[in-house]
Predicted model as a PDB file, atoms N, CA, C, CB and O in Angstrom, pLDDT in the B-factor column:
MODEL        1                                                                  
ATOM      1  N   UNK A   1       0.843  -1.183   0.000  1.00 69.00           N  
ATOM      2  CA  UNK A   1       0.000   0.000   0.000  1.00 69.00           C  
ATOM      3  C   UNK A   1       0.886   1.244   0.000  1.00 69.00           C  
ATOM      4  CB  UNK A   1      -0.958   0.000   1.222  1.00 69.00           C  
ATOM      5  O   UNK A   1       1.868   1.275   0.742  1.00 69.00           O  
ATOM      6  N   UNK A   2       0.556   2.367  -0.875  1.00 75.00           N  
ATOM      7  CA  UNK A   2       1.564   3.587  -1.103  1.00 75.00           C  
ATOM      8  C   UNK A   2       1.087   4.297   0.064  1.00 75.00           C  
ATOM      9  CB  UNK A   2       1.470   4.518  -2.620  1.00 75.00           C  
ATOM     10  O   UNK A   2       0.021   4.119   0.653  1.00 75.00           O  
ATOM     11  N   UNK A   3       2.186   5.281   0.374  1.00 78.00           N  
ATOM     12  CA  UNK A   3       2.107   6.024   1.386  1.00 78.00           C  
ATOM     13  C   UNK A   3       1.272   7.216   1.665  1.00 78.00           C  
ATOM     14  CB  UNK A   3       3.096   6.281   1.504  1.00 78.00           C  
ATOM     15  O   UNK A   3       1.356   7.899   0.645  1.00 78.00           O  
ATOM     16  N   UNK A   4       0.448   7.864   2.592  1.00 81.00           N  
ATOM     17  CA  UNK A   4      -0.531   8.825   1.914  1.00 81.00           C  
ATOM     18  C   UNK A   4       0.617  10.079   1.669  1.00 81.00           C  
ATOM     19  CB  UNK A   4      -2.066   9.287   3.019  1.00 81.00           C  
ATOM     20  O   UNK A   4       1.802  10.288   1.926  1.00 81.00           O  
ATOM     21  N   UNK A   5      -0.078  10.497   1.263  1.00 87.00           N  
ATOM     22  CA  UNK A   5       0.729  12.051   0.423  1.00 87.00           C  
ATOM     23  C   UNK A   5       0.363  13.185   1.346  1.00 87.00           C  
ATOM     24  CB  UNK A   5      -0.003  12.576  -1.418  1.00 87.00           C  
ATOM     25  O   UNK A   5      -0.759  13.689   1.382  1.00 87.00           O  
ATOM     26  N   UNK A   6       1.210  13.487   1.960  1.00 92.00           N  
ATOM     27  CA  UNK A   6       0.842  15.002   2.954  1.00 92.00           C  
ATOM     28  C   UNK A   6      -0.613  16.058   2.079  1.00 92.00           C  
ATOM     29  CB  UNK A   6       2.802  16.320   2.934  1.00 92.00           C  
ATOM     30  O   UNK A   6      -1.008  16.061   0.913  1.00 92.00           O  
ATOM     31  N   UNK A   7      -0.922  16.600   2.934  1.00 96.00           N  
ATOM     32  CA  UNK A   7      -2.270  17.614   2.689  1.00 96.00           C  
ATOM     33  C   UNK A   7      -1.372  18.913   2.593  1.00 96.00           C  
ATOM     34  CB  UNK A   7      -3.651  17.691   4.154  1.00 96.00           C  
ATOM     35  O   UNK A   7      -0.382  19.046   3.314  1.00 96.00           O  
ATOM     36  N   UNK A   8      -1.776  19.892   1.640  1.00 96.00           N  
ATOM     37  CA  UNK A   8      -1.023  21.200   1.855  1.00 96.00           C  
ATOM     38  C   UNK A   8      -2.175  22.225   1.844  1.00 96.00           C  
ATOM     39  CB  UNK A   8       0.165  21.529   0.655  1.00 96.00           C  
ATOM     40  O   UNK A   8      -3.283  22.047   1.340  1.00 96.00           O  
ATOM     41  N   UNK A   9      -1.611  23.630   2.658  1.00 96.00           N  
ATOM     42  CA  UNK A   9      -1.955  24.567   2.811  1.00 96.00           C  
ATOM     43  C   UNK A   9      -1.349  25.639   2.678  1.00 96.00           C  
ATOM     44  CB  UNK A   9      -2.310  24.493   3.517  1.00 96.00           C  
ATOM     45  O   UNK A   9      -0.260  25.677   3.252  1.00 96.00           O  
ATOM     46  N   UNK A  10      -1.692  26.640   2.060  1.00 95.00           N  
ATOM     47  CA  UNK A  10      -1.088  27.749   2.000  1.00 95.00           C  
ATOM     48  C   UNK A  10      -2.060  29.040   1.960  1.00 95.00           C  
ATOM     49  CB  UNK A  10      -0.238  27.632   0.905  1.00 95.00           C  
ATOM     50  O   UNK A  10      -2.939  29.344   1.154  1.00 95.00           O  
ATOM     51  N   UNK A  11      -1.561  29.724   3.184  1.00 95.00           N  
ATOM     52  CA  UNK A  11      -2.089  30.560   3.814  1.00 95.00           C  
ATOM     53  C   UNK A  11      -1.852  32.342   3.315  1.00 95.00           C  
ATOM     54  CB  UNK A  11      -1.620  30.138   5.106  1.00 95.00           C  
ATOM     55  O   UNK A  11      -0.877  32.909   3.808  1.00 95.00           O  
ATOM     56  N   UNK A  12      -2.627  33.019   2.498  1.00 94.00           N  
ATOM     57  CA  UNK A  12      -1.541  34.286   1.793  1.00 94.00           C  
ATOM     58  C   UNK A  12      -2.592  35.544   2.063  1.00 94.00           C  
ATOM     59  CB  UNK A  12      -1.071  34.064  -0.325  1.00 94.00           C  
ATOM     60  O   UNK A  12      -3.823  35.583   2.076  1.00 94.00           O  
ATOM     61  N   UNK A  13      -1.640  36.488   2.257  1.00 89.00           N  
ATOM     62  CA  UNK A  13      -2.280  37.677   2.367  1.00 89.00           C  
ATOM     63  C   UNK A  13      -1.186  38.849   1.889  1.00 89.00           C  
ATOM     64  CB  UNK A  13      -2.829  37.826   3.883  1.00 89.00           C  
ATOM     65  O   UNK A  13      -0.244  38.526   1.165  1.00 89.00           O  
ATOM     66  N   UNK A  14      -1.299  39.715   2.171  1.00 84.00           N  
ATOM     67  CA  UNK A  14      -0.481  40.426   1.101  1.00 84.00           C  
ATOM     68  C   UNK A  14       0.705  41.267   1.429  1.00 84.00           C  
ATOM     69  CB  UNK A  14      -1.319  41.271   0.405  1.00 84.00           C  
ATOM     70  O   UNK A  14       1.308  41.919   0.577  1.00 84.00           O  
ATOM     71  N   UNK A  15       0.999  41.233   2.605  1.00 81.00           N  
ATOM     72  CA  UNK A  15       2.747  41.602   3.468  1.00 81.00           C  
ATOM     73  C   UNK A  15       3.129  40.053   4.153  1.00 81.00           C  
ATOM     74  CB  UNK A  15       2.609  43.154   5.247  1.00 81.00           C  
ATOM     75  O   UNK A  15       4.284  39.628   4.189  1.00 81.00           O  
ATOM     76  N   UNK A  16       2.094  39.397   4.615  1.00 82.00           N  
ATOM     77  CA  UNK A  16       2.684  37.800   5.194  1.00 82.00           C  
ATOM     78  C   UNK A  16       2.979  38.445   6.407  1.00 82.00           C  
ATOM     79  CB  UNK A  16       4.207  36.861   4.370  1.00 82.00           C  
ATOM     80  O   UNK A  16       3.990  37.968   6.924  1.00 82.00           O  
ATOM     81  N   UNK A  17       2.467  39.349   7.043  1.00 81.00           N  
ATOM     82  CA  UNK A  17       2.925  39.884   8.520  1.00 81.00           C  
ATOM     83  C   UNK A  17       1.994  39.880   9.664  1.00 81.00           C  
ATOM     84  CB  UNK A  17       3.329  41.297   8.452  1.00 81.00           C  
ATOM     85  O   UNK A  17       2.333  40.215  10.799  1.00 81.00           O  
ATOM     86  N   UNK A  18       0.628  39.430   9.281  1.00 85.00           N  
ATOM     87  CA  UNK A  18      -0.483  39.218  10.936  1.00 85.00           C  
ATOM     88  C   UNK A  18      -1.261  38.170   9.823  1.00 85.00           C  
ATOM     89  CB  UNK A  18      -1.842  41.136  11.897  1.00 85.00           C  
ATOM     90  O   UNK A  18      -1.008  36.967   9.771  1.00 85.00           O  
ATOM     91  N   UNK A  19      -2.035  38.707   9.139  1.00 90.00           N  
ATOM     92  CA  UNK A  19      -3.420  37.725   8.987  1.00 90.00           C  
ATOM     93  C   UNK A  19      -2.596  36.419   8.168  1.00 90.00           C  
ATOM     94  CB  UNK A  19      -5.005  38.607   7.817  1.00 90.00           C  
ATOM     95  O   UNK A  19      -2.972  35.358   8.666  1.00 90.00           O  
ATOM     96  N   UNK A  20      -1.898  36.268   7.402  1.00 92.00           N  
ATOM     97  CA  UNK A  20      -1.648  34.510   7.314  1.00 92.00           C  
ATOM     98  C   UNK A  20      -0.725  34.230   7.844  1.00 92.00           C  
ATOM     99  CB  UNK A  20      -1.448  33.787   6.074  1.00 92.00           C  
ATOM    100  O   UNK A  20      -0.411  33.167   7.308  1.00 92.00           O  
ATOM    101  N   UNK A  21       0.209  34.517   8.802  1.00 92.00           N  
ATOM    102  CA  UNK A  21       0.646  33.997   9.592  1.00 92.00           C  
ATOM    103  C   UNK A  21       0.370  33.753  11.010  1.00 92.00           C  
ATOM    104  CB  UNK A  21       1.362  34.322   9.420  1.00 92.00           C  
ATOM    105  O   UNK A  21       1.174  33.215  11.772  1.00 92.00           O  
ATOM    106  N   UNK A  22      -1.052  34.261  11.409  1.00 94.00           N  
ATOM    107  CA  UNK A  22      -1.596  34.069  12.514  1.00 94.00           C  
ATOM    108  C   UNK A  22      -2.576  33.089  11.863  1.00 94.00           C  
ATOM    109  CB  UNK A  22      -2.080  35.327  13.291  1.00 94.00           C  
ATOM    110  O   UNK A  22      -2.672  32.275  12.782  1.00 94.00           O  
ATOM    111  N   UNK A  23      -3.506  32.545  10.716  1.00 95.00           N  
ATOM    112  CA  UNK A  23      -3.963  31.846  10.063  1.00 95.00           C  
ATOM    113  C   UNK A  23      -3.292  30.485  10.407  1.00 95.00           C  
ATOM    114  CB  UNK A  23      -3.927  32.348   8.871  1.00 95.00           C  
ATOM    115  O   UNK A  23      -3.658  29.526  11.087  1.00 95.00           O  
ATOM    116  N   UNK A  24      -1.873  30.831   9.490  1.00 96.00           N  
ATOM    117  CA  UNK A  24      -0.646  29.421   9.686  1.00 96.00           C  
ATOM    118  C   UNK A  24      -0.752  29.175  10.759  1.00 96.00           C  
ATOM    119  CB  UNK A  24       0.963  29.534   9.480  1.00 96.00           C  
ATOM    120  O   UNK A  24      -1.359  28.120  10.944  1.00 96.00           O  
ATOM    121  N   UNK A  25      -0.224  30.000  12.185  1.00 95.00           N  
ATOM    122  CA  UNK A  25      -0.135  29.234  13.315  1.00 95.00           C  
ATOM    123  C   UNK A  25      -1.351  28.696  14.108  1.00 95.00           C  
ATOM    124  CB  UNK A  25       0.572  29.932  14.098  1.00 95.00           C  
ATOM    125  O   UNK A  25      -1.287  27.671  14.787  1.00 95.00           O  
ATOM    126  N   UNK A  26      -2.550  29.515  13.966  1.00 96.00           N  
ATOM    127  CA  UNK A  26      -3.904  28.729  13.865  1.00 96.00           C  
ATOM    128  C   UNK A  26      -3.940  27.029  13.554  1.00 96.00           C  
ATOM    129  CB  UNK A  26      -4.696  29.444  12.651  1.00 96.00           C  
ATOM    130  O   UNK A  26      -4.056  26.103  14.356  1.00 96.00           O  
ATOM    131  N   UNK A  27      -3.802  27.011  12.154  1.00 97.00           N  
ATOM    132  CA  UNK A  27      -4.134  25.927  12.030  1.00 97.00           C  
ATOM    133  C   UNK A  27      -3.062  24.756  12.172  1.00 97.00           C  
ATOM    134  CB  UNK A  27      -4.729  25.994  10.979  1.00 97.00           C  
ATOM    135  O   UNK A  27      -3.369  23.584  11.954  1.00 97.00           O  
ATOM    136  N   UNK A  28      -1.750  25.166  12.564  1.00 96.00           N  
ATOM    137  CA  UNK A  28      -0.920  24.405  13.175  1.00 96.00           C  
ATOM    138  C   UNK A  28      -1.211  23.650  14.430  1.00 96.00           C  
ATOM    139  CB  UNK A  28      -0.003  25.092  13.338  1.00 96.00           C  
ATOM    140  O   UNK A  28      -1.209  22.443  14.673  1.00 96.00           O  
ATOM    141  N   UNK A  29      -1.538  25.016  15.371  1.00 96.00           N  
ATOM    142  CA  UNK A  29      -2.070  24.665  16.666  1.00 96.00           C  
ATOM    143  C   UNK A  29      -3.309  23.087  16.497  1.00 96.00           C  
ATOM    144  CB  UNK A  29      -2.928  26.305  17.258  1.00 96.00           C  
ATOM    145  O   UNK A  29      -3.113  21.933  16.878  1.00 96.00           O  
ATOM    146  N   UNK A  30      -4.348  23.595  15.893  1.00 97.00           N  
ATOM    147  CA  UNK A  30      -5.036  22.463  15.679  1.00 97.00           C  
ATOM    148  C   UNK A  30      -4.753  21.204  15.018  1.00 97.00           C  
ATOM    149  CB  UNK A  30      -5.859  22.802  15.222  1.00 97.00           C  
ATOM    150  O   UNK A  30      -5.272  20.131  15.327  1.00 97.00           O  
ATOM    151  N   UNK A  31      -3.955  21.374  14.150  1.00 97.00           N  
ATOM    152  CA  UNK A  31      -3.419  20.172  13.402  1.00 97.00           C  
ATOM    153  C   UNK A  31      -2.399  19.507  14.169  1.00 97.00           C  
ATOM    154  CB  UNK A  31      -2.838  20.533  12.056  1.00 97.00           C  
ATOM    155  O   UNK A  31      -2.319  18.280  14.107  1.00 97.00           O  
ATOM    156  N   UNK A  32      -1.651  20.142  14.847  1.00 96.00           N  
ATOM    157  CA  UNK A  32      -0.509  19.222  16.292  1.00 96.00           C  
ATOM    158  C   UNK A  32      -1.658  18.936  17.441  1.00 96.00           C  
ATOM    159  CB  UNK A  32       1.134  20.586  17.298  1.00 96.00           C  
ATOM    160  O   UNK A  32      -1.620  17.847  18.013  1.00 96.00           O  
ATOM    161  N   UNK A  33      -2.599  19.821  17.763  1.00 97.00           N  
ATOM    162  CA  UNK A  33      -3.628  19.416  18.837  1.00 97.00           C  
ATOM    163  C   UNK A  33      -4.130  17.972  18.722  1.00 97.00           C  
ATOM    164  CB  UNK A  33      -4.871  20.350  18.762  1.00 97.00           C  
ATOM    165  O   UNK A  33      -4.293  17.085  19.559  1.00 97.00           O  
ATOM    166  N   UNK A  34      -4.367  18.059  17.058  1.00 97.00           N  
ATOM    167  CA  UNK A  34      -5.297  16.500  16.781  1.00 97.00           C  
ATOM    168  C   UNK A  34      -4.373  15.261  16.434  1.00 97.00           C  
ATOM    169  CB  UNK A  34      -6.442  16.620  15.301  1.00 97.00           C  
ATOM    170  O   UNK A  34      -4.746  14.122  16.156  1.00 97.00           O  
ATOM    171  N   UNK A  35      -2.722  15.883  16.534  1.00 96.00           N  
ATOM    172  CA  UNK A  35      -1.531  14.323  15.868  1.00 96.00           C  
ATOM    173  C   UNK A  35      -2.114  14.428  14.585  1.00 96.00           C  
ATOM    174  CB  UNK A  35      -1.746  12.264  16.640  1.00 96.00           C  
ATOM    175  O   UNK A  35      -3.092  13.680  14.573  1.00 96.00           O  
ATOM    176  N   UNK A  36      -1.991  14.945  13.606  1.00 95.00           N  
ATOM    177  CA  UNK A  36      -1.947  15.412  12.360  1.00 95.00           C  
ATOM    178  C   UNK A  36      -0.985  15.844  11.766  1.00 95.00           C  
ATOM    179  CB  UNK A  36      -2.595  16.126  12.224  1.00 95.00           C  
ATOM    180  O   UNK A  36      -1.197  16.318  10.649  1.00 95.00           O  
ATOM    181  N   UNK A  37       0.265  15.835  12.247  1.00 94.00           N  
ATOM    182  CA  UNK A  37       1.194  16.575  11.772  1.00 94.00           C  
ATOM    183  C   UNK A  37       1.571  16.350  10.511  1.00 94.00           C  
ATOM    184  CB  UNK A  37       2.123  16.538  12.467  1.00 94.00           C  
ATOM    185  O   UNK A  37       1.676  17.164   9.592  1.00 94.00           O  
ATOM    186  N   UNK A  38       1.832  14.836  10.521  1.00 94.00           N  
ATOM    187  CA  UNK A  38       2.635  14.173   9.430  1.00 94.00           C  
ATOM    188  C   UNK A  38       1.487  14.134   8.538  1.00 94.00           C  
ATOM    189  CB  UNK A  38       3.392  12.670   9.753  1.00 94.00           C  
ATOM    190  O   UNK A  38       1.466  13.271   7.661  1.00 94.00           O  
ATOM    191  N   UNK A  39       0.586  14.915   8.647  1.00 95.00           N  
ATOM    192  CA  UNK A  39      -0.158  14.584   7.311  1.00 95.00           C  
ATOM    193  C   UNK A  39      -0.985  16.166   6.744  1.00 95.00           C  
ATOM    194  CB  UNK A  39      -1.474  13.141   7.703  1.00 95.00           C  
ATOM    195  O   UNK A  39      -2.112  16.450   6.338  1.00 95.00           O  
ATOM    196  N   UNK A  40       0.298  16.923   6.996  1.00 96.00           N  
ATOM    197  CA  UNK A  40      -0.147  18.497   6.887  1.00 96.00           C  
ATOM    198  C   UNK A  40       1.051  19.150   6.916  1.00 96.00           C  
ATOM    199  CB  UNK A  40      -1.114  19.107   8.078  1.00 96.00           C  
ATOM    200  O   UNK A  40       1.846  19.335   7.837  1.00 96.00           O  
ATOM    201  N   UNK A  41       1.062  19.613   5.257  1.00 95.00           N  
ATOM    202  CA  UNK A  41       2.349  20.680   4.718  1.00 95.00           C  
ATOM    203  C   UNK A  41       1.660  22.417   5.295  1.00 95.00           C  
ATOM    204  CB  UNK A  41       2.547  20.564   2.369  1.00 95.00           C  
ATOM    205  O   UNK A  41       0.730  23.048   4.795  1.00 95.00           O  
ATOM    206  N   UNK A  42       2.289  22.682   6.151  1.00 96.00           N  
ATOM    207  CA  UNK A  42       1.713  24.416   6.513  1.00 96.00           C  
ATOM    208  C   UNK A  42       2.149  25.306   6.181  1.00 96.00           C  
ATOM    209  CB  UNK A  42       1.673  24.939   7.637  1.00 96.00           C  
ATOM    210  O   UNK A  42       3.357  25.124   6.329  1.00 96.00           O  
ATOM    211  N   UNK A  43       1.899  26.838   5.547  1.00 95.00           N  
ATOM    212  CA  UNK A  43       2.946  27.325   5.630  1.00 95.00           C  
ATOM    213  C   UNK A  43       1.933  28.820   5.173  1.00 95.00           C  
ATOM    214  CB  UNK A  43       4.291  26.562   4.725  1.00 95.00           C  
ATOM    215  O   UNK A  43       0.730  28.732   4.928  1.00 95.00           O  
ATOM    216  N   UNK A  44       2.825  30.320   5.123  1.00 94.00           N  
ATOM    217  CA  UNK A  44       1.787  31.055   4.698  1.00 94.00           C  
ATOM    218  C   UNK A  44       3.054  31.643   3.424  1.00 94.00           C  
ATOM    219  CB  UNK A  44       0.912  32.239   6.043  1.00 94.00           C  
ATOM    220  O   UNK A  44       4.070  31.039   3.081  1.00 94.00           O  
ATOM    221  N   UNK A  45       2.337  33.581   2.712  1.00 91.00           N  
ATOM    222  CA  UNK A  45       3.044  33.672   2.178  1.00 91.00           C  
ATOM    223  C   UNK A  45       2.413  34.940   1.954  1.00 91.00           C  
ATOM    224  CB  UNK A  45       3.404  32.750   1.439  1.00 91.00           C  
ATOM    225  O   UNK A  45       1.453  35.361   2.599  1.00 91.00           O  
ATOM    226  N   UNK A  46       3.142  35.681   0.771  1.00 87.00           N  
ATOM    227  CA  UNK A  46       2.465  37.167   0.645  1.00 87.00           C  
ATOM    228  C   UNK A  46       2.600  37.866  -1.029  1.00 87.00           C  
ATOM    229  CB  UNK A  46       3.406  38.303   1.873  1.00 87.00           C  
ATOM    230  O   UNK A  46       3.412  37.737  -1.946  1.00 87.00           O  
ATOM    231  N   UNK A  47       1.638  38.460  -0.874  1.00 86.00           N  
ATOM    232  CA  UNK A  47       1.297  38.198  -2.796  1.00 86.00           C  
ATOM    233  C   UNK A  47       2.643  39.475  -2.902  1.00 86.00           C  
ATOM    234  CB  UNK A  47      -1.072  38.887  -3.783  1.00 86.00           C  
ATOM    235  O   UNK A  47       3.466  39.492  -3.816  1.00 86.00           O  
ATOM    236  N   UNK A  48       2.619  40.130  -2.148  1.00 79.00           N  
ATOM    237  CA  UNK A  48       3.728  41.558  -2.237  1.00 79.00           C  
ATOM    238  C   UNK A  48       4.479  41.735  -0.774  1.00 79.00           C  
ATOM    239  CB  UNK A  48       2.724  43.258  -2.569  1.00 79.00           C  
ATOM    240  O   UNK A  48       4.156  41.322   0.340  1.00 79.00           O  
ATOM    241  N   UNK A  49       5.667  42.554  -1.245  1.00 69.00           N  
ATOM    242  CA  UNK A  49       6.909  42.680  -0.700  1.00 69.00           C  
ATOM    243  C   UNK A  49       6.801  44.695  -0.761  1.00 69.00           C  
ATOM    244  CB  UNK A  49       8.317  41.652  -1.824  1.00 69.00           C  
ATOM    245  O   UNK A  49       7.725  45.403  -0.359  1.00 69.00           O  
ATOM    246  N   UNK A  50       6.018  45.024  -1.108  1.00 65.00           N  
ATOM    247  CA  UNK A  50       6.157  46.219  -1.074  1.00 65.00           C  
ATOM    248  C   UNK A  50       5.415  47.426  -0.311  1.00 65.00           C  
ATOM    249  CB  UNK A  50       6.131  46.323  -2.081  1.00 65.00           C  
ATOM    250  O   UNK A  50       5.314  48.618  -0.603  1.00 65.00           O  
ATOM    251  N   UNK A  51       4.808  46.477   1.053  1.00 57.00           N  
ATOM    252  CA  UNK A  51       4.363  47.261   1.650  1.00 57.00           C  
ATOM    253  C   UNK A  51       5.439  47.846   2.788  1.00 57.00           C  
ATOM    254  CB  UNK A  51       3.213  46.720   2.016  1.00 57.00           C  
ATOM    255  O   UNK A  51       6.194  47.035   3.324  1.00 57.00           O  
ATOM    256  N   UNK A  52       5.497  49.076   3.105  1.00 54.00           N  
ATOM    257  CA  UNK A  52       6.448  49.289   4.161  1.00 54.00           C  
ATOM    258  C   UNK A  52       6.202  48.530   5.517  1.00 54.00           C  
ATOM    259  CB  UNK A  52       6.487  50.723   4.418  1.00 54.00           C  
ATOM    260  O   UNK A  52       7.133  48.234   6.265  1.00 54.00           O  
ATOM    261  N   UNK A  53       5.093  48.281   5.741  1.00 56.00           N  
ATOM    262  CA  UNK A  53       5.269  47.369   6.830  1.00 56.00           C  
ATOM    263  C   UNK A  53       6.084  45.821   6.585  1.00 56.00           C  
ATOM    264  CB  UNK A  53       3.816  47.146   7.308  1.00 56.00           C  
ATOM    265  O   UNK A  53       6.656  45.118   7.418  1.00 56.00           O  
ATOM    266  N   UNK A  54       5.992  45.725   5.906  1.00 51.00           N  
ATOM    267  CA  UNK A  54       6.276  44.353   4.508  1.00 51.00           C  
ATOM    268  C   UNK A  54       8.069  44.593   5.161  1.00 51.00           C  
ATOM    269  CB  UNK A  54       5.794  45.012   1.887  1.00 51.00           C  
ATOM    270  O   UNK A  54       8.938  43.938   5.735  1.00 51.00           O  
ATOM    271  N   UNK A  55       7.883  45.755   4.697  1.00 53.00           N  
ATOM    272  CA  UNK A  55       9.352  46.083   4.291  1.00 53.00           C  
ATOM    273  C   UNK A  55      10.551  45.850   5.829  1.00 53.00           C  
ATOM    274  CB  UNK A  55       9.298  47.993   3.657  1.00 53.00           C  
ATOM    275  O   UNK A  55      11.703  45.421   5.878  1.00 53.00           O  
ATOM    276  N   UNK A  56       9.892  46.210   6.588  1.00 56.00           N  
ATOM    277  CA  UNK A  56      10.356  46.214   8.243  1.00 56.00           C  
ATOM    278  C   UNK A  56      10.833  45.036   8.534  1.00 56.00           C  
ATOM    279  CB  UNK A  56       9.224  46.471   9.345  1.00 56.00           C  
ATOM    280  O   UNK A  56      11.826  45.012   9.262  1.00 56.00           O  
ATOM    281  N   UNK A  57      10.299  43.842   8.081  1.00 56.00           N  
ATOM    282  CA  UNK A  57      10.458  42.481   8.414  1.00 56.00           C  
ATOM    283  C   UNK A  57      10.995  41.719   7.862  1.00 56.00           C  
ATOM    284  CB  UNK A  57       9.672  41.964   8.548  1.00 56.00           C  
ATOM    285  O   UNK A  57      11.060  40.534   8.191  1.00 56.00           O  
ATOM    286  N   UNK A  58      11.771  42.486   6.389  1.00 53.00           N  
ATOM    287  CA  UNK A  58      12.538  41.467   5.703  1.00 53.00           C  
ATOM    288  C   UNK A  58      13.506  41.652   6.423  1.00 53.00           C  
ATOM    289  CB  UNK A  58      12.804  41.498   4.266  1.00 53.00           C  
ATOM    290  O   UNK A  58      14.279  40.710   6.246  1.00 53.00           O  
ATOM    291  N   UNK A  59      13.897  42.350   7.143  1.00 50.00           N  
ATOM    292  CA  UNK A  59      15.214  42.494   7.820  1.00 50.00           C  
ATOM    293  C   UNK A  59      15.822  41.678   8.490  1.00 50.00           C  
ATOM    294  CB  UNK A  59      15.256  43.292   8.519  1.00 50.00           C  
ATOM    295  O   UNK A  59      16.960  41.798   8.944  1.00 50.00           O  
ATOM    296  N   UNK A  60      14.883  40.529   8.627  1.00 50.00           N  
ATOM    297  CA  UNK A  60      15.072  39.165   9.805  1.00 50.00           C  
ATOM    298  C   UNK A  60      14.306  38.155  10.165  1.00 50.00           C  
ATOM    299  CB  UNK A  60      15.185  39.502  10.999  1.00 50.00           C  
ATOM    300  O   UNK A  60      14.011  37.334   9.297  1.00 50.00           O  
ATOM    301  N   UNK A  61      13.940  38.028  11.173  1.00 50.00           N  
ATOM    302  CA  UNK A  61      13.021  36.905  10.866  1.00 50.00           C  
ATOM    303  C   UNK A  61      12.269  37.271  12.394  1.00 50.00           C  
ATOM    304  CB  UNK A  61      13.839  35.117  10.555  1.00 50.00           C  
ATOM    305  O   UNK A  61      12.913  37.793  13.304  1.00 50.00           O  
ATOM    306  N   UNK A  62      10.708  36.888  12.527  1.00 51.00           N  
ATOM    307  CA  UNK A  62      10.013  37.029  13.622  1.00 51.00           C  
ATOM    308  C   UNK A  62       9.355  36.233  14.167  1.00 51.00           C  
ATOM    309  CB  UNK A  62       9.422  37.740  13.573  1.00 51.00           C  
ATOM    310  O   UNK A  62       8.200  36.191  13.744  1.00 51.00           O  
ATOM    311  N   UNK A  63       9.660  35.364  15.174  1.00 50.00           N  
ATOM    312  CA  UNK A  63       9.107  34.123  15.582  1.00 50.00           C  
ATOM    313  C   UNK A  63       9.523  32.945  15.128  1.00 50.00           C  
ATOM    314  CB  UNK A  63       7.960  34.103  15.378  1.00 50.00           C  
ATOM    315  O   UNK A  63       8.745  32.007  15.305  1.00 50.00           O  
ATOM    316  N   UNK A  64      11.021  32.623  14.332  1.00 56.00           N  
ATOM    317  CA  UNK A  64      10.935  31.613  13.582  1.00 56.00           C  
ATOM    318  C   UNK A  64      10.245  31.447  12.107  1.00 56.00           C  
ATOM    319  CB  UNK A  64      10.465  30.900  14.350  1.00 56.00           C  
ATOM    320  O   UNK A  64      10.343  30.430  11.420  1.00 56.00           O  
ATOM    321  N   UNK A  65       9.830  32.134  11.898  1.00 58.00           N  
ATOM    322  CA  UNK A  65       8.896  33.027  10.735  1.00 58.00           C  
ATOM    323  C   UNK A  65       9.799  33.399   9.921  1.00 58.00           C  
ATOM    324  CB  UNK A  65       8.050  34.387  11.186  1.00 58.00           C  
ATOM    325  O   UNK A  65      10.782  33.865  10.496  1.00 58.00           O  
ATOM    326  N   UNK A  66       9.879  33.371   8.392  1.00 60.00           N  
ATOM    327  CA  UNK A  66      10.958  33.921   8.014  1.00 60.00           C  
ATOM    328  C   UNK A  66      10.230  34.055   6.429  1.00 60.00           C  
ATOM    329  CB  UNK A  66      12.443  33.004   8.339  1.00 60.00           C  
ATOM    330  O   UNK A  66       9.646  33.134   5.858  1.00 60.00           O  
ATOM    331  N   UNK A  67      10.449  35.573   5.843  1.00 57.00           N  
ATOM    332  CA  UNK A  67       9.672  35.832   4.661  1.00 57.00           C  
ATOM    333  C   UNK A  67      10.427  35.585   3.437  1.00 57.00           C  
ATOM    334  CB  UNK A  67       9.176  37.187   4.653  1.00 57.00           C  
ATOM    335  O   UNK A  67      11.649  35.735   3.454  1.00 57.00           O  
ATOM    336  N   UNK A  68       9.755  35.182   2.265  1.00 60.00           N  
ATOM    337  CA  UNK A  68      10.883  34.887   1.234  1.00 60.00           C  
ATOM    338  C   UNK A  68      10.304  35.307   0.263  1.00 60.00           C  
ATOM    339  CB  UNK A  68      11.419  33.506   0.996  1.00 60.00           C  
ATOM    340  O   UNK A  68       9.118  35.008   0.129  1.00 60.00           O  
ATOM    341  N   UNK A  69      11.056  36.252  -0.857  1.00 58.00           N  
ATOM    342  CA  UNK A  69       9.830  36.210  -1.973  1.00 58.00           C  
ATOM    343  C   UNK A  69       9.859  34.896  -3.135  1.00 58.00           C  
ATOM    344  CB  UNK A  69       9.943  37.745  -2.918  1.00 58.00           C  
ATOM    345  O   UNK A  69      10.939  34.309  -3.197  1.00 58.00           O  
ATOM    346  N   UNK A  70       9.016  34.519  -3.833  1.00 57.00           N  
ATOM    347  CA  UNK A  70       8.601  33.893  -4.403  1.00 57.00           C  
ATOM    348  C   UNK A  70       9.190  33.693  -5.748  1.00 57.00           C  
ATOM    349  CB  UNK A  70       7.623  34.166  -4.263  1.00 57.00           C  
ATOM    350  O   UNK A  70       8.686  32.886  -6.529  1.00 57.00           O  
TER     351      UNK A  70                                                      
ENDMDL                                                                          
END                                                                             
């Protein structure tokens, strides 16, 4: 029998700086709550890099969080 194939999610909003990455860790929380892990790719992302708030946070990384463009 083949192995199941992870579930993916991707979580996007448009700096990647509160709403999908509070989304991502949302549904992390629940998906480690229920032992789901191994069967759930998480992650968020952001359609643009050009908001100045955007801009504040490429500088490093926040929470383990770390922005990349695409």
């Amino acid at each position: 029998m083949a192995e199941p194939v992870p579930k993916s999610v991707l979580f996007v909003c448009l700096g990647n700086i509160c709403r999908s990455p509070i989304a991502e860790a949302v549904f992390r929380k629940l998906v480690t709550d229920q032992k789901l892990s191994d069967h759930w790719r998480i992650d968020s992302a952001a359609t643009s890099t050009g908001s100045l708030t955007a801009a504040l946070f490429l500088t490093g990384t926040r929470a383990g969080h770390q922005i990349q463009e695409l």
